[in-house]
TORVONU-787156 format. One record per residue: residue in one letter; x, y, z of N, C-alpha, C in turn. Coordinates in steps of 0.1 Angstrom, whole numbers, plus 5000, padded with zeros to 4 digits. Atoms other than C-alpha are relative to their C-alpha. Layout:
N
aXYZXYZXYZ/...
//
This chain:
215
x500249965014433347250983498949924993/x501150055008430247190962500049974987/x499949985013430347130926498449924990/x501450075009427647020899500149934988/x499350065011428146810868498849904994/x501050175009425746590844500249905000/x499850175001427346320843501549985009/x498650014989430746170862500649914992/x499150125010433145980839501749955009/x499350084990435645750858500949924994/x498850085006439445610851499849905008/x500150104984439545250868500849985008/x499450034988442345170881500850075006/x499849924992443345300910499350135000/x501249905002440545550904498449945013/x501150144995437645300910500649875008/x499450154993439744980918501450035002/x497749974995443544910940500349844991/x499550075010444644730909501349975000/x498650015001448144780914501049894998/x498950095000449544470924499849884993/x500650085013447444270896501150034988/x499749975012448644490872502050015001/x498850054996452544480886500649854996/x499650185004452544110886500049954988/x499850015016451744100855501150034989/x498849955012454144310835501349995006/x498750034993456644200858500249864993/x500250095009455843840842501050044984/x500149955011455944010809501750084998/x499049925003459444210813501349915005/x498950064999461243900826500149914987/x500350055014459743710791501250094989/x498949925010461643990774501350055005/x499049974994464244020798500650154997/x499749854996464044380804499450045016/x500149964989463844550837498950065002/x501149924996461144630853499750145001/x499949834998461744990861499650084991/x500049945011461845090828498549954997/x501750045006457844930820499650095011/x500649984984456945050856499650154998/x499849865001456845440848499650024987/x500949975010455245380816498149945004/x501550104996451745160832499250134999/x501249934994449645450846499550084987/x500549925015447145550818500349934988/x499450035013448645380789499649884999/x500950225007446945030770501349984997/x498850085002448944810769500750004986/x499349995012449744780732501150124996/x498849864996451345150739501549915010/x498849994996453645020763500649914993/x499250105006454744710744500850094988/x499149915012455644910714501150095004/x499349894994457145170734501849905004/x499150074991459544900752500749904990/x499350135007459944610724499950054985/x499649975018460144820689500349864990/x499450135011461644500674499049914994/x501350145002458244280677498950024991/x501649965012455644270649498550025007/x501649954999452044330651499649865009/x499950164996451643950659500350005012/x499650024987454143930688499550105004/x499949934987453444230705498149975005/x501550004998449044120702500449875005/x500050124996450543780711500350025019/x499649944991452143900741499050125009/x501049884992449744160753498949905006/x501450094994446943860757500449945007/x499450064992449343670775500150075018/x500149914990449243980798498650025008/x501250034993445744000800499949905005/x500250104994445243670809500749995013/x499450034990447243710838499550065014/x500649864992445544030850498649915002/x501450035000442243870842499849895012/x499950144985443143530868500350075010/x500449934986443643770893499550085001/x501049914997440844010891499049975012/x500850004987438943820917501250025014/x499949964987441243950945500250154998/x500249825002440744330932499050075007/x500849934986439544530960499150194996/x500249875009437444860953500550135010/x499649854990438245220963498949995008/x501350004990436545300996499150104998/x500749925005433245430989499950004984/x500049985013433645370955498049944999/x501350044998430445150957498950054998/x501349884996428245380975499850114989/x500549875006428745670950499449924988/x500750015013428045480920499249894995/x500950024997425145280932499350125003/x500949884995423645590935499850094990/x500649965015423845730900499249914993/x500850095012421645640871500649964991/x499350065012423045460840500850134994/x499849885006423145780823500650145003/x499649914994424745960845501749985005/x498850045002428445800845500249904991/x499650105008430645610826501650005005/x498650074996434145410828501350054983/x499249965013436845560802501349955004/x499450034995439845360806500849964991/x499050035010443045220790499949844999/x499950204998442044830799498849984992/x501250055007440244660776498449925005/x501550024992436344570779500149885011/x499750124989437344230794500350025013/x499149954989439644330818499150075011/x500949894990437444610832498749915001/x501350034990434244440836500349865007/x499850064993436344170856500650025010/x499649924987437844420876499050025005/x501549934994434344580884499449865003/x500550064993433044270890500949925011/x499050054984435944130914500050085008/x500549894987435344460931499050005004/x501050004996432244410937498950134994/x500749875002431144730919499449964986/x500750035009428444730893500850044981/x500049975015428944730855499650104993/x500449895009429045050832499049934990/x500550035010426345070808500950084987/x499149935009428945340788501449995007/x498950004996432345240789501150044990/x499049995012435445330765500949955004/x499550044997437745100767501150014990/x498949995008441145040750499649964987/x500250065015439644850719499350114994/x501149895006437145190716500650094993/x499649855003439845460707500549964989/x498850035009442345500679501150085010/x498949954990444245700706499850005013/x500450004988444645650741500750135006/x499549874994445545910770501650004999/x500449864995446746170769499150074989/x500749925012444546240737498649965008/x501449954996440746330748499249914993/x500750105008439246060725499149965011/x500850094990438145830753498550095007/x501349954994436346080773499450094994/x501449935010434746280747499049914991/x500950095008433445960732499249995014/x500850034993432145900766498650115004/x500649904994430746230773498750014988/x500550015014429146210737498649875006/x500850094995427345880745499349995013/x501349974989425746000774499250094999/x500749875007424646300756500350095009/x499349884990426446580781501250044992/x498749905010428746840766500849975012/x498850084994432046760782499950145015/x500249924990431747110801499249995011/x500950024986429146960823500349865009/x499750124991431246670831500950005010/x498749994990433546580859500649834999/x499750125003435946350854500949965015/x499250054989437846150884501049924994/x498350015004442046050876500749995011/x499450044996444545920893501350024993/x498450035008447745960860499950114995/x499949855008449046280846499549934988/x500350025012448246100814498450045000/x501449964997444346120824499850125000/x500249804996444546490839500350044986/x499549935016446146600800499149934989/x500550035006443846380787497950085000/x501049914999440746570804500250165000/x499449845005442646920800499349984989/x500549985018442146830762498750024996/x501650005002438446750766499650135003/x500349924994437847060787498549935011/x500650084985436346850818500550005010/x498949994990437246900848499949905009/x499450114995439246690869499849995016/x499549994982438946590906500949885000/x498950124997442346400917499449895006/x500350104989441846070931501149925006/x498850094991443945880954501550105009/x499149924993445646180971499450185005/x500449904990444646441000500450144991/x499349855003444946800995500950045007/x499949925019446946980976499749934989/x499950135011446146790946501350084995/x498549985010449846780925499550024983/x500249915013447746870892499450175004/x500649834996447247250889498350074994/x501150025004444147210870498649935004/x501450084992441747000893499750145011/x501149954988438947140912500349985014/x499750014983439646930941501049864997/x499250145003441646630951499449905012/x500650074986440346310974500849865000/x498750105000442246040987498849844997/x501450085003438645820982499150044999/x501249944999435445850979499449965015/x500649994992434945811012499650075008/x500649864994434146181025499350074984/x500449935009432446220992498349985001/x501649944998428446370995499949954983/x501150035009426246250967498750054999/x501349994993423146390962499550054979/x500749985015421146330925498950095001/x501049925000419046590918499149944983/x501050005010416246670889501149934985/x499649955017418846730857501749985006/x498749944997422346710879500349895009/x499750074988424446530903500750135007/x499149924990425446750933501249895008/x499150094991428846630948500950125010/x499449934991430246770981501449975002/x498950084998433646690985500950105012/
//
């Protein structure tokens, strides 16, 4: 399958970077602090800033604790960003676009992400929307319409790559379409183009005004 797109807007983790067991360790930390079960935070992570899930989990906590607490979280994510490994192929494809031709729309704040991307070894967005960027995170379309906006491409000419139902409903809303990432075909959304388990059987090829991607 061939497709065409202006620009390529990109969730990180587990999108771009295998974040998982950073981001695990962490709120695992963080749920014996409040002595709640893990299970219950674990099924809210994918997609959602953190300030979403603390509120969602600790209602009781003011503005204060839950911003006191969330940094405590970063900081734990952030000490282990240098063993954050990238998707395969992630690299190759996005050394290969222009600035202006992707961007990083994500739920982790700027910090976070450009110490993920650099403990992966993968270059730094020049357009990123990070969690400090929205007033709403996914599943509302904010993030990647700001992105799509700041690269100057109407969202119909973008393709976005996702990993969390919250992402897929958050590019539904934009009207962008979605290629799954991190799982073979069938993709399990009914609205993606395609689905790939990496970018490692993914064709690249920049043209004049367009990125062609074979997948």
């Amino acid at each position: 399958m061939i497709f065409q797109a202006e620009a390529l807007l990109f969730d990180l983790d587990e999108t771009l970077v295998r974040s998982s067991f950073s981001i695990i360790t962490a709120w695992t930390k963080f749920a014996m602090r409040m002595h709640l079960d893990f299970d219950e935070i674990k099924v809210l992570l994918p997609g959602r800033r953190g300030t979403d899930i603390i509120n969602l989990v600790c209602p009781q906590l003011t503005n204060q604790q839950v911003q006191r607490e969330l940094e405590t979280v970063r900081e734990d994510e952030i000490r282990s960003a240098v063993n954050i490994e990238p998707m395969s192929g992630a690299a190759e494809v996005l050394n290969s676009l222009n600035d202006w031709q992707w961007a990083v729309v994500t739920a982790a704040p700027k910090s976070l992400m450009e110490a993920r991307m650099h403990g992966a070894g993968l270059p730094t967005p020049k357009v990123a929307i990070c969690a400090e960027d929205v007033f709403s995170g996914k599943p509302s379309s904010e993030g990647f319409l700001a992105a799509a906006q700041q690269l100057a491409v109407r969202p119909d000419r973008c393709i976005g790559f996702e990993d969390s139902a919250l992402g897929f409903e958050a590019l539904d809303a934009a009207g962008i379409r979605i290629i799954e990432v991190g799982r073979s075909t069938p993709s399990r959304w009914k609205s993606a183009i395609a689905s790939v388990k990496d970018y490692g059987r993914l064709s690249i090829r920049i043209m004049k005004s367009y990125v062609e991607i074979e997948v």
